[in-house]
C-alpha positions as a Markdown table, in Angstrom:
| # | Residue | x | y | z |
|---|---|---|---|---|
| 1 | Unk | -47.6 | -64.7 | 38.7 |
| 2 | Unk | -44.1 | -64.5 | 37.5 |
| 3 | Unk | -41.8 | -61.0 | 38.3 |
| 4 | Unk | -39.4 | -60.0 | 36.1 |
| 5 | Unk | -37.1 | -57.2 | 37.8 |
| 6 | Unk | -35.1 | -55.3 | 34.9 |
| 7 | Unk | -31.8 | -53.4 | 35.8 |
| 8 | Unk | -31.9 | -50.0 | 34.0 |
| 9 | Unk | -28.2 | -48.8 | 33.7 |
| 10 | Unk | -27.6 | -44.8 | 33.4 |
| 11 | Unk | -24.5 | -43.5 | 32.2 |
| 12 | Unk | -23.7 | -40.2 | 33.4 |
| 13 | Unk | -20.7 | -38.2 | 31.2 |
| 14 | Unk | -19.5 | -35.1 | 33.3 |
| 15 | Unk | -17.3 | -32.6 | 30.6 |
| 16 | Unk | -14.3 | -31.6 | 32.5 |
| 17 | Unk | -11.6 | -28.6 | 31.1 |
| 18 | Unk | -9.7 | -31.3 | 29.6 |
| 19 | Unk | -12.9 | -31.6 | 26.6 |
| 20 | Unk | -13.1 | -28.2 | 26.4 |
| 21 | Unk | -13.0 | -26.8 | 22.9 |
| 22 | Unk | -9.7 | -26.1 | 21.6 |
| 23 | Unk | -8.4 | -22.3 | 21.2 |
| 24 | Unk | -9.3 | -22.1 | 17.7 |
| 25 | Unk | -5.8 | -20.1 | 17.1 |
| 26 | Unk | -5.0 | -18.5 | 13.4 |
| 27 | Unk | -2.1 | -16.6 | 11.9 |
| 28 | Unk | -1.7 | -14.1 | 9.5 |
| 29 | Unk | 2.1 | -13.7 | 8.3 |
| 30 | Unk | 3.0 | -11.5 | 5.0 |
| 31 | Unk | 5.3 | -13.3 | 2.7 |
| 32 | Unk | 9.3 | -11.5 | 3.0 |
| 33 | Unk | 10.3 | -9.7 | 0.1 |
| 34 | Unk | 13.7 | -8.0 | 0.9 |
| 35 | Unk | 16.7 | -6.1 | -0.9 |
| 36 | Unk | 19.8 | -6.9 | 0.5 |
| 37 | Unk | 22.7 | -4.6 | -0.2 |
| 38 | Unk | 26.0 | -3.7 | 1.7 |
| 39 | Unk | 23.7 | -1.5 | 4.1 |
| 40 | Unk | 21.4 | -4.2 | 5.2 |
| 41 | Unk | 20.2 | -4.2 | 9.0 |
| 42 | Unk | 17.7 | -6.4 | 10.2 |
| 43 | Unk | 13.8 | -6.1 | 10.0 |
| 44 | Unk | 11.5 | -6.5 | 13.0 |
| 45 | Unk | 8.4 | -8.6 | 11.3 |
| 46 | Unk | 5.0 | -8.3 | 12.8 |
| 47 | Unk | 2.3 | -11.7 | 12.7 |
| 48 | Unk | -1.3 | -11.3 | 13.7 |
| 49 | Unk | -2.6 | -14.1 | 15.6 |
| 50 | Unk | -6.7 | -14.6 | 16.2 |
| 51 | Unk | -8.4 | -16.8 | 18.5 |
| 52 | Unk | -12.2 | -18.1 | 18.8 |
| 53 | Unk | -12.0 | -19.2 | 22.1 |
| 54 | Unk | -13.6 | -16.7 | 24.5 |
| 55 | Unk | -11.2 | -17.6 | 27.1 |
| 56 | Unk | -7.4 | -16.8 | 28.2 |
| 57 | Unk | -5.7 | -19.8 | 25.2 |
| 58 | Unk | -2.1 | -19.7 | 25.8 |
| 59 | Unk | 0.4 | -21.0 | 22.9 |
| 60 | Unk | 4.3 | -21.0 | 20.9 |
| 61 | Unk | 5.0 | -20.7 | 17.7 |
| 62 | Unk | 7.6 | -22.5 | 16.0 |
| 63 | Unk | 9.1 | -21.6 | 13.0 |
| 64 | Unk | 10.2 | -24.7 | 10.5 |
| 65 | Unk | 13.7 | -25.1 | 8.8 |
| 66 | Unk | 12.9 | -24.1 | 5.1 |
| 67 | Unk | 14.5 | -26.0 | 2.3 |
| 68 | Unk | 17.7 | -25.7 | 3.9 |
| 69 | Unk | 16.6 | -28.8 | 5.9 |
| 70 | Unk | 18.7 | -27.1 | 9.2 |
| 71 | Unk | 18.4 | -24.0 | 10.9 |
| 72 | Unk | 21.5 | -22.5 | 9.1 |
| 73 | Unk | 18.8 | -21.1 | 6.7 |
| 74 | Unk | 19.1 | -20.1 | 3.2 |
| 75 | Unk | 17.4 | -19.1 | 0.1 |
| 76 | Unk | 18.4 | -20.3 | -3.1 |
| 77 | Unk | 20.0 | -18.4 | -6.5 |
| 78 | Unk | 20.7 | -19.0 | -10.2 |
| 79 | Unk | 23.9 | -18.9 | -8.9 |
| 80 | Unk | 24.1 | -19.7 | -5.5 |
| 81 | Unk | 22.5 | -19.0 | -2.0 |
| 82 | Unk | 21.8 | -16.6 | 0.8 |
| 83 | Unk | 21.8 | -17.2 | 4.3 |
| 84 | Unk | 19.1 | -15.9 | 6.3 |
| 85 | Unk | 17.8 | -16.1 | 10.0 |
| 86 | Unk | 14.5 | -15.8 | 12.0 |
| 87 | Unk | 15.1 | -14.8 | 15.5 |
| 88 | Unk | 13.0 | -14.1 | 18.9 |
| 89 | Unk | 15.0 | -11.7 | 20.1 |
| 90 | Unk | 15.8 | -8.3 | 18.3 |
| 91 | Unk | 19.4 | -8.9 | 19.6 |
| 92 | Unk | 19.8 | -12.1 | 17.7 |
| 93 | Unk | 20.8 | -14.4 | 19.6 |
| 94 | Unk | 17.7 | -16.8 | 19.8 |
| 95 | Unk | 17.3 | -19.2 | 16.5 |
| 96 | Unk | 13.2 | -20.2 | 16.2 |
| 97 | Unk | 12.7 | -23.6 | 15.9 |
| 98 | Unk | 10.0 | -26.0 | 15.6 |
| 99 | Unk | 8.4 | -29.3 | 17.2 |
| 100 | Unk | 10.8 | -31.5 | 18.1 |
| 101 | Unk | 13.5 | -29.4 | 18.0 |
| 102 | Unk | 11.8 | -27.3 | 20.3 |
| 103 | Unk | 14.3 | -27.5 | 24.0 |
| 104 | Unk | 13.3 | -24.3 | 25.7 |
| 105 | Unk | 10.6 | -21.1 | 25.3 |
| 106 | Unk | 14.0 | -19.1 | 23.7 |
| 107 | Unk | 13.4 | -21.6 | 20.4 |
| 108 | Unk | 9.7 | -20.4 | 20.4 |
| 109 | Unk | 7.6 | -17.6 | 20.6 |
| 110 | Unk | 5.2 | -18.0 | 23.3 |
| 111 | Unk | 1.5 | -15.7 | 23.0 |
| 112 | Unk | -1.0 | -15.2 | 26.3 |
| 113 | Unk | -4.0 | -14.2 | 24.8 |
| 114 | Unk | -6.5 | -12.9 | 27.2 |
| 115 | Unk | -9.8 | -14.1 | 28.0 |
| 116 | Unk | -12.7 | -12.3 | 24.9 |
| 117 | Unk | -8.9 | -10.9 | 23.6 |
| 118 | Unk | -9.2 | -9.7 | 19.7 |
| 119 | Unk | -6.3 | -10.2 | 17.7 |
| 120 | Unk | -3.1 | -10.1 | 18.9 |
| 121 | Unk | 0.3 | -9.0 | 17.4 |
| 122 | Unk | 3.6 | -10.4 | 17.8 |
| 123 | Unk | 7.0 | -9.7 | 16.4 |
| 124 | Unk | 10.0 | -12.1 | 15.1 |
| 125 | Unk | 13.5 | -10.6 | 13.3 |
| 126 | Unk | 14.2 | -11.5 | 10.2 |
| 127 | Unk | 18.6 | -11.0 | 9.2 |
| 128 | Unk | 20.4 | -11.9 | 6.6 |
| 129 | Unk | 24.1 | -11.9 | 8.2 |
| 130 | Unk | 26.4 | -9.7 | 6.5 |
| 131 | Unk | 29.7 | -11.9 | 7.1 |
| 132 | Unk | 28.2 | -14.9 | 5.1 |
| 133 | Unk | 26.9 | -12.8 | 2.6 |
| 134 | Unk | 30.2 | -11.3 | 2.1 |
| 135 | Unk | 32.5 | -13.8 | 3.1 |
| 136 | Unk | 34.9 | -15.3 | 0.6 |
| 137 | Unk | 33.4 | -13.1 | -2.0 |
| 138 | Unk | 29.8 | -10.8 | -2.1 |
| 139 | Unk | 27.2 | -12.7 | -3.0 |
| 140 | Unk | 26.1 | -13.0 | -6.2 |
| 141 | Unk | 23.5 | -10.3 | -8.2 |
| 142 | Unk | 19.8 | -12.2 | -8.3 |
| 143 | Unk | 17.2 | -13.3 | -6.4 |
| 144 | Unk | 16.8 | -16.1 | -4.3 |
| 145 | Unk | 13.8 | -18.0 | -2.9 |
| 146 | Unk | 12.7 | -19.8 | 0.2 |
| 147 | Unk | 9.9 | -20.6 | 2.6 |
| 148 | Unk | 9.2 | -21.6 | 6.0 |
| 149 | Unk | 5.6 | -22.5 | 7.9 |
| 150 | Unk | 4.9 | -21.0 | 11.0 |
| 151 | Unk | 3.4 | -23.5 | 13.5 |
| 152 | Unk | 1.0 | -23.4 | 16.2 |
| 153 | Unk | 1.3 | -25.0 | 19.4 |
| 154 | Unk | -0.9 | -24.9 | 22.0 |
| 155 | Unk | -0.5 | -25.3 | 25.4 |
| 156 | Unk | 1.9 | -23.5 | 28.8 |
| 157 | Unk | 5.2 | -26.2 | 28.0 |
| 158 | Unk | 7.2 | -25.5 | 24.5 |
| 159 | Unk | 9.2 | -28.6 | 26.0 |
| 160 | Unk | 6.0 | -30.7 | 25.1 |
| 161 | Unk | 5.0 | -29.1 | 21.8 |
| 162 | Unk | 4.5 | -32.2 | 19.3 |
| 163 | Unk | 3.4 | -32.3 | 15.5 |
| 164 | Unk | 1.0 | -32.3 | 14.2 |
| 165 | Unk | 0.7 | -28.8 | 15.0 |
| 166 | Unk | -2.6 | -27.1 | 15.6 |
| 167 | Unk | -2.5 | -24.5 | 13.1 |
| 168 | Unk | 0.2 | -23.2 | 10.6 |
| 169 | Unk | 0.8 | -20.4 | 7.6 |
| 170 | Unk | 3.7 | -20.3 | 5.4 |
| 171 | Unk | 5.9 | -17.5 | 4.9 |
| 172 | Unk | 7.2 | -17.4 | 1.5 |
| 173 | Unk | 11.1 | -15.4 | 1.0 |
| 174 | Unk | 12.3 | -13.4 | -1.7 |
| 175 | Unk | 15.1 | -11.6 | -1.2 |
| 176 | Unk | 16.5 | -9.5 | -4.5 |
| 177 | Unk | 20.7 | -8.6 | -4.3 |
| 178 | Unk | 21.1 | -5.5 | -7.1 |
| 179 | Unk | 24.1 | -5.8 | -8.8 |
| 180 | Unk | 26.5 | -3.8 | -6.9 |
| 181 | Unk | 30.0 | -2.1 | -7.9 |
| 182 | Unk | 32.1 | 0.4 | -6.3 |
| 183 | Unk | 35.9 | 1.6 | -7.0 |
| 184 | Unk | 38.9 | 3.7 | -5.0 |
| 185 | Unk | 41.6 | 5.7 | -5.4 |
| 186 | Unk | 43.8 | 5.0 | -2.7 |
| 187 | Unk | 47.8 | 5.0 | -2.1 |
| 188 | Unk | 49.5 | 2.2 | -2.7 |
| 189 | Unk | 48.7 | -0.5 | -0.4 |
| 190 | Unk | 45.9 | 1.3 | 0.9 |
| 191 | Unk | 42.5 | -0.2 | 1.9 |
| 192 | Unk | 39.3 | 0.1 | -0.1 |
| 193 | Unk | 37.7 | 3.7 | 0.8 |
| 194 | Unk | 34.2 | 3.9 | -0.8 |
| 195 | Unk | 34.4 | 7.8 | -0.5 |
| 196 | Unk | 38.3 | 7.8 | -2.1 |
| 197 | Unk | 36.6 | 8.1 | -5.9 |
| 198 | Unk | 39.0 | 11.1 | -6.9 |
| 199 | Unk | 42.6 | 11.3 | -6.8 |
| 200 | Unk | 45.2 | 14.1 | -7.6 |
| 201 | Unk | 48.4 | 13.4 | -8.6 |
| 202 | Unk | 51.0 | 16.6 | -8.1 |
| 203 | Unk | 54.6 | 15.9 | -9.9 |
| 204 | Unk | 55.8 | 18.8 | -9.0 |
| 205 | Unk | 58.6 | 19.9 | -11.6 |
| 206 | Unk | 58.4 | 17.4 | -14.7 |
| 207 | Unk | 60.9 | 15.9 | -16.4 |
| 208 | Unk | 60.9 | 12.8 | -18.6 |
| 209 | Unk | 60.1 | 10.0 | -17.2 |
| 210 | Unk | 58.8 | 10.9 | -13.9 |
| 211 | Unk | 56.6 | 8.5 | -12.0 |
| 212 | Unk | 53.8 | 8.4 | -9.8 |
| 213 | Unk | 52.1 | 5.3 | -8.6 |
| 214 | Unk | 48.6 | 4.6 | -6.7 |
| 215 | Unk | 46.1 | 2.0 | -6.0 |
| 216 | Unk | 42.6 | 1.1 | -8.0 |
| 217 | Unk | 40.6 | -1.1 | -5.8 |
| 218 | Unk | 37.6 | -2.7 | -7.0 |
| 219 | Unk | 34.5 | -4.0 | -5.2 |
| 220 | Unk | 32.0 | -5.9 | -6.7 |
| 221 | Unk | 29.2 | -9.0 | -7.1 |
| 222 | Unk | 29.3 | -9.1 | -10.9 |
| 223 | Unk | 31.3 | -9.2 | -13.9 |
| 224 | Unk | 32.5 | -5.6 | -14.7 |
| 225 | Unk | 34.4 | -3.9 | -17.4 |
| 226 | Unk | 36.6 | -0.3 | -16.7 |
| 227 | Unk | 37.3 | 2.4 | -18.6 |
| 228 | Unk | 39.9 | 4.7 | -19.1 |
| 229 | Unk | 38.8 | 8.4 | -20.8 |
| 230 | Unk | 41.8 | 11.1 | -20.7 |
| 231 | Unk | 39.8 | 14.7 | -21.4 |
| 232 | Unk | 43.6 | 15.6 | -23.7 |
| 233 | Unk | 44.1 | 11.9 | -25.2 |
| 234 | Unk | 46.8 | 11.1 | -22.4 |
| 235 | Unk | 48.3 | 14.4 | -22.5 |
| 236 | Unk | 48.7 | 17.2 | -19.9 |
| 237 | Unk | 47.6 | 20.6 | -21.4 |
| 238 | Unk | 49.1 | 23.9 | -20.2 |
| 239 | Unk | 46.8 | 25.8 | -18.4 |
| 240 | Unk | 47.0 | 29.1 | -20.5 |
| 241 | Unk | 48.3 | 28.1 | -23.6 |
| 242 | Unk | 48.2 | 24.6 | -25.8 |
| 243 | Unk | 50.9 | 23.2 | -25.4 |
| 244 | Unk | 51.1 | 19.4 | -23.9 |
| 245 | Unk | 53.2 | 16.7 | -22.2 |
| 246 | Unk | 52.5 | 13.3 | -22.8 |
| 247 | Unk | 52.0 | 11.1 | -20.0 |
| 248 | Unk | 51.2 | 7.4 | -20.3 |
| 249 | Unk | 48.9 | 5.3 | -17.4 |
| 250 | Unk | 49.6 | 1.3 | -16.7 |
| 251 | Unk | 47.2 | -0.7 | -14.9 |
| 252 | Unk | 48.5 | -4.1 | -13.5 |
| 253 | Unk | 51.5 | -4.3 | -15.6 |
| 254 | Unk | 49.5 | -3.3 | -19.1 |
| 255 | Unk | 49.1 | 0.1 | -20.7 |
| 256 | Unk | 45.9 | 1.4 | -20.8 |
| 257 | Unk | 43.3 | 2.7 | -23.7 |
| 258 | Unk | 42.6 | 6.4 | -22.5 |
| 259 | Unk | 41.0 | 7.2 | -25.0 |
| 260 | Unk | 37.8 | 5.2 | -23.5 |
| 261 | Unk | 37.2 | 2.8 | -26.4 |
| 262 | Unk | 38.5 | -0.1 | -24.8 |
| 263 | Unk | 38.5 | -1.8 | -21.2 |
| 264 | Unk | 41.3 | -1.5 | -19.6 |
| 265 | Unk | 40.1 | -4.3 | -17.1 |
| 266 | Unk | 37.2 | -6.8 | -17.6 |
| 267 | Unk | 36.6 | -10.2 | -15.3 |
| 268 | Unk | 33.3 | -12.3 | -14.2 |
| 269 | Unk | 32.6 | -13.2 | -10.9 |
| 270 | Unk | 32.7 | -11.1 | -7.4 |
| 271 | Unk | 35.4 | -9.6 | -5.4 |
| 272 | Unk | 36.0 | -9.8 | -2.0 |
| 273 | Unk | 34.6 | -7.5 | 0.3 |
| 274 | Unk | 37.9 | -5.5 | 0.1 |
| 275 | Unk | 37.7 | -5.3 | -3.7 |
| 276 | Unk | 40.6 | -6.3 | -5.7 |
| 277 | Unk | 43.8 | -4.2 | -6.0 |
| 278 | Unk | 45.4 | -3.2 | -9.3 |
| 279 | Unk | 48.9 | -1.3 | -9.1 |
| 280 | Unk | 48.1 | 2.1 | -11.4 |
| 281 | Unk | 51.5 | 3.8 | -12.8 |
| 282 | Unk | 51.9 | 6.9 | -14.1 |
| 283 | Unk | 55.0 | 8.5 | -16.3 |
| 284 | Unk | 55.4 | 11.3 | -17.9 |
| 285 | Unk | 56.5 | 11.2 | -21.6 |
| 286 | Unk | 58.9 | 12.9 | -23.6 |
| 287 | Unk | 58.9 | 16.7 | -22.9 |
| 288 | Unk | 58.8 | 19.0 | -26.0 |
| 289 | Unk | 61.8 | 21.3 | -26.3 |
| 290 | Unk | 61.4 | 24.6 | -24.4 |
| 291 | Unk | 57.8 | 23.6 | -23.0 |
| 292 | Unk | 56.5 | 26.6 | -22.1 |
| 293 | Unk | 56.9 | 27.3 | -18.2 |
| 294 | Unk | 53.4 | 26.9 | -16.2 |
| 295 | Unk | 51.1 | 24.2 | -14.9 |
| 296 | Unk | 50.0 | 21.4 | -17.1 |
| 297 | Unk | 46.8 | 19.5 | -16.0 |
| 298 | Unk | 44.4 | 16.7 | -17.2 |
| 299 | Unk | 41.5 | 14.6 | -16.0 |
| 300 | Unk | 41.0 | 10.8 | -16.5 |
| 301 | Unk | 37.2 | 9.8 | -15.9 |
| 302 | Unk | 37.8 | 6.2 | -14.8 |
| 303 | Unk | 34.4 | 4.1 | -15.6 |
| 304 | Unk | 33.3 | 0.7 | -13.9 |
| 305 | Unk | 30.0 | -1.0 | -14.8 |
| 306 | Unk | 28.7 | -4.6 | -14.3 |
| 307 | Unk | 28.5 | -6.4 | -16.9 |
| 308 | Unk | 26.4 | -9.6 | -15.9 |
């Protein structure tokens, strides 16, 4: 009789940690829709982030460049952009990045999510720096658009973080600049003074011809028009009686319209932080013979508007 012995192989598999499941991680990030105006400060943003995994996952997020293709970030205008940052730290000094940019756990923002945790929340700041957004000039009225993905990473080393990523969300931005325009009455040479929007002007005893001279400073990120409007059509009215002194006003070297009719200075563009100066003189005009003794007063309503 003939024996045939047959070999029967088994292959045993033993699962280690390294095939465990992976943590399963999700984000939910709102879309930014900001205002920026001259009394911006920064915003503290909140994500939720969500886990299936019943056990402790640990992981970074990294935050990608946005159409600026850098990490000097910017949305984008009809008529220009905005810079804008995303930062770990409230005190702004730690850019998020993304895989590979990724050096350190200061470029990322690293989440410990315990064993059976629920969702989780964790913050980033969101600025839009005032010196660039007012350096040469204040940015332009309008809205600008951007958006960034947040990406998931997992693992303990943010030095090893790799693409593809294991999850992501995108953040869209929208950040809305009103038109903005502000004016001041200030001395000559004098620095723009939001609060300085009324000035008196004392001559003391008039006579013909007398001067006195001040500042209009401008401030603005669109095109504007002002106004001149005497309340006596560019004359000072006694106090007690009717009688009146003409006065004439010159802004930057040109007589103005006080009656209100016409601007007295138009321009597009913006100004500088600062605003722009214009030199305002006043003179008095010829007195009538024998004015009658007393004080003489009048009010100019001096009117700036946008005009973009």
């Amino acid at each position: 009789m003939r024996m045939t012995n047959v070999m029967i192989s088994v292959l045993v598999f033993f699962l280690s940690d390294f095939a465990r499941a992976a943590c399963g991680i999700s984000v939910l990030a709102s879309d930014l829709n900001v205002e920026w105006d001259l009394n911006w400060t920064s915003l503290a943003i909140s994500i939720q982030v969500s886990k299936t995994d019943p056990g402790t996952c640990t992981f970074g997020l990294g935050f990608t460049q946005g159409g600026a293709g850098s990490y000097v970030r910017q949305a984008a205008g009809t008529n220009g952009n905005i810079h804008y940052q995303v930062y770990k730290d409230s005190g702004k000094s730690l850019v998020l990045k993304t895989a590979p940019d990724i050096t350190s756990a200061n470029d990322v923002i690293m989440v410990t999510m315990p064993a059976g945790g629920g969702p989780q929340v964790e913050m980033y700041y969101f600025d839009i720096p005032f010196a660039q957004a007012t350096t040469p000039t204040l940015v332009p009225a309008g809205t600008y658009t951007d958006s960034f993905v947040i990406n998931v990473y997992e693992g303990n080393d943010p030095t090893n973080f790799a693409d593809p990523p294991d999850a992501s969300t995108s953040v869209n931005v929208n950040i809305t600049v009103p038109e903005m325009i502000d004016l001041a009455l200030v001395d000559t040479g004098g620095v723009f003074q939001p609060t300085a929007t009324t000035k008196s002007i004392d001559f003391g005893t008039l006579h013909t011809g007398k001067v006195a001279r001040f500042d209009l400073r401008l401030r603005t990120n669109a095109g504007y028009q002002v106004t001149f409007s005497s309340a006596n059509n560019g004359n000072m009215k006694h106090v007690a009686g009717s009688t009146l002194i003409p006065y004439t006003i010159t802004v930057n070297g040109a007589q103005a319209d006080l009656t209100g009719a016409a601007p007295v200075l138009s321009s597009s563009g913006q100004t500088p932080l600062a605003g722009l100066g214009y030199p305002i003189r006043v003179e008095i005009g010829t007195l009538p013979s024998f004015p009658l003794a007393g004080q003489y007063k009048d009010t100019v309503t001096i009117t700036a508007i946008t005009t973009d």
